[in-house]
C-alpha positions, 0 to 999 in steps of 0.5 A: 282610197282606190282600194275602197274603191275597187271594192265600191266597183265589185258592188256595182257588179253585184247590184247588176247581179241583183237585177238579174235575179229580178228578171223573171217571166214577162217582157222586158221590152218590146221593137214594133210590138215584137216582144223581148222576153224577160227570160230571154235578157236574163239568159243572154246576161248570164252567159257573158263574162259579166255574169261570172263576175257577179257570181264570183263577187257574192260568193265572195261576200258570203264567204267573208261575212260568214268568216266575220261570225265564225271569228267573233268580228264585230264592225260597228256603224261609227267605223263604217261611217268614219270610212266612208267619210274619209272617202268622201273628203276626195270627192268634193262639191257634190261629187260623192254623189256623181260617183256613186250614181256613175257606179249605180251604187247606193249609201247602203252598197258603200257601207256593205263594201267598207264592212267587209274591207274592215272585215278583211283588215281585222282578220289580217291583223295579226299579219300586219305590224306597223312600227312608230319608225316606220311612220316617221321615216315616211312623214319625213320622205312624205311630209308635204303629201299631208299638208292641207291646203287653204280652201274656200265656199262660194257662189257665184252667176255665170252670164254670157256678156260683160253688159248682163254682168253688169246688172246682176252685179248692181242689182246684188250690190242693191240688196237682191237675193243672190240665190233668186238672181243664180236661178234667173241669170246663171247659165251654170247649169250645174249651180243654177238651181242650187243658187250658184253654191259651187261648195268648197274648192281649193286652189288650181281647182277653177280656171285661173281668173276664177281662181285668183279672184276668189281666194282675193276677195274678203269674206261676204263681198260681191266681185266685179264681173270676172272674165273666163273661157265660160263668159263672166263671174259674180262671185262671192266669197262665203267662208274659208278654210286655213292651209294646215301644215302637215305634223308628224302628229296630225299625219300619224293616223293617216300614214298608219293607215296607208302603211297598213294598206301596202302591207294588207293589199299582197294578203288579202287574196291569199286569204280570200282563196284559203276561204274559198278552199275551205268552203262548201261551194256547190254551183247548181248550174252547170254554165258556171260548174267551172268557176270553183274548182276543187283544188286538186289532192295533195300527194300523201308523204311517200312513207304513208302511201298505200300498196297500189292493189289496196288504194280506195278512190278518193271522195268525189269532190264536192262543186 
């Protein structure tokens, strides 16, 4: 997951970048009727460090997409979308959408991000061997990392005082819609509105009282209030998910795939360097003129060297 990440978050510098290319002419703010020009913001942007990264990360992201087209790699949207969802199983309860928004990332960032991760992959392919037995040794030192645990889907109504809890506590048992009474009592401000869905959880994940109520109660059934740091409980239990110990053949997959991470991650910028030594990059503007410097010229093998009179200059290097 973190290296899914780690290019999530150079996304977000390039959507910062995006944003800056926008800028344009106008104000973007004014203090007392003083104005702040556009051009002004976008100045001071480029020239913090910020903008160097942002260059940096596109350049980047041409250089693989062009790589993809010049060596037939083709990624289809089903893998891009088994990516993202494997992301999304450590992001439970609404929270992939959290992150996403703290990033300043949309779903269109996230699959561009995935692409060229499955990009690079293919592209290092032939570096990368994973044998059966270095599977099963790190199933047997691993095993218990891959067992899934017992989860369950609830909601429930938060209320300040035992007396208030009471009454919503017989007003359900009466029939009354849970999700109405979630809007009107709860002070759950993260699961009021949504009728006090809380989603699936596993064990360890809510506070202790919480936590031993919901994983005992059956199935549909209305608890009695349950007292926690946060004031009392209603909760009810919607569904549940069995544990599932770990095998060596539901885990396979999922260990192959993090062996091949381990084994890519020393390679890839290797890789994107060699790109960058072989491209054509010219840098227009001279605040940036640094960022990708030629590499300097190897020395020709001492047999082959020209008599000094007779060395021509070599080419200007291309920026």
């Amino acid at each position: 997951m973190s290296k899914a990440l780690r290019v999530l978050a150079g996304f977000a510098s390039l959507l910062l970048g995006v944003s800056l290319a926008a800028c344009a002419g106008g104000a973007i703010a004014t203090v007392n009727g003083q104005p702040i020009s556009q051009s002004a913001f976008t100045a001071k942007l480029e020239a913090s460090p910020v903008a160097r990264g942002v260059l940096q990360q596109m350049v980047q992201n041409a250089l693989i997409m062009q790589y993809a087209k010049s060596h037939h790699i083709t990624i289809t949207d089903q893998e891009v979308q088994q990516k993202e969802n494997d992301l999304k199983q450590n992001f439970p309860n609404g929270s992939w959408s959290e992150m996403l928004k703290a990033r300043g990332l949309t779903e269109a960032d996230v699959k561009q991000a995935l692409t060229e991760q499955l990009i690079l992959t293919k592209a290092l392919a032939n570096q990368v061997t994973i044998s059966p037995t270095q599977v099963q040794q790190y199933f047997a030192k691993n095993h218990a990392a891959f067992d899934v645990p017992a989860e369950v889907q609830a909601r429930h109504i938060l209320v300040p005082d035992l007396a208030t809890a009471n009454k919503v506590e017989a007003l359900l048992k009466k029939g009354g819609n849970f999700a109405a009474l979630a809007k009107q009592y709860s002070t759950d401000p993260g699961s009021k509105d949504k009728g006090g869905e809380l989603g699936w959880f596993r064990r360890g994940q809510m506070v202790p009282s919480f936590d031993k109520a919901a994983f005992s109660l059956p199935v549909g059934q209305i608890s009695q209030p349950v007292k926690s740091p946060f004031g009392y409980h209603i909760i009810q239990v919607q569904a549940r998910k069995p544990g599932v110990t770990a095998t060596l053949a539901n885990s396979q997959q999922k260990i192959t795939d993090l062996l091949q991470q381990q084994q890519e991650a020393p390679l890839i910028q290797p890789f994107l360097q060699q790109l960058q030594a072989k491209a054509n990059i010219q840098i227009n503007d001279p605040r940036f003129a640094d960022l990708f410097p030629t590499p300097p010229p190897q020395a020709a093998p001492a047999a082959t060297v020209a008599p000094a009179s007779s060395t021509s200059p070599a080419p200007a290097a291309t920026k």
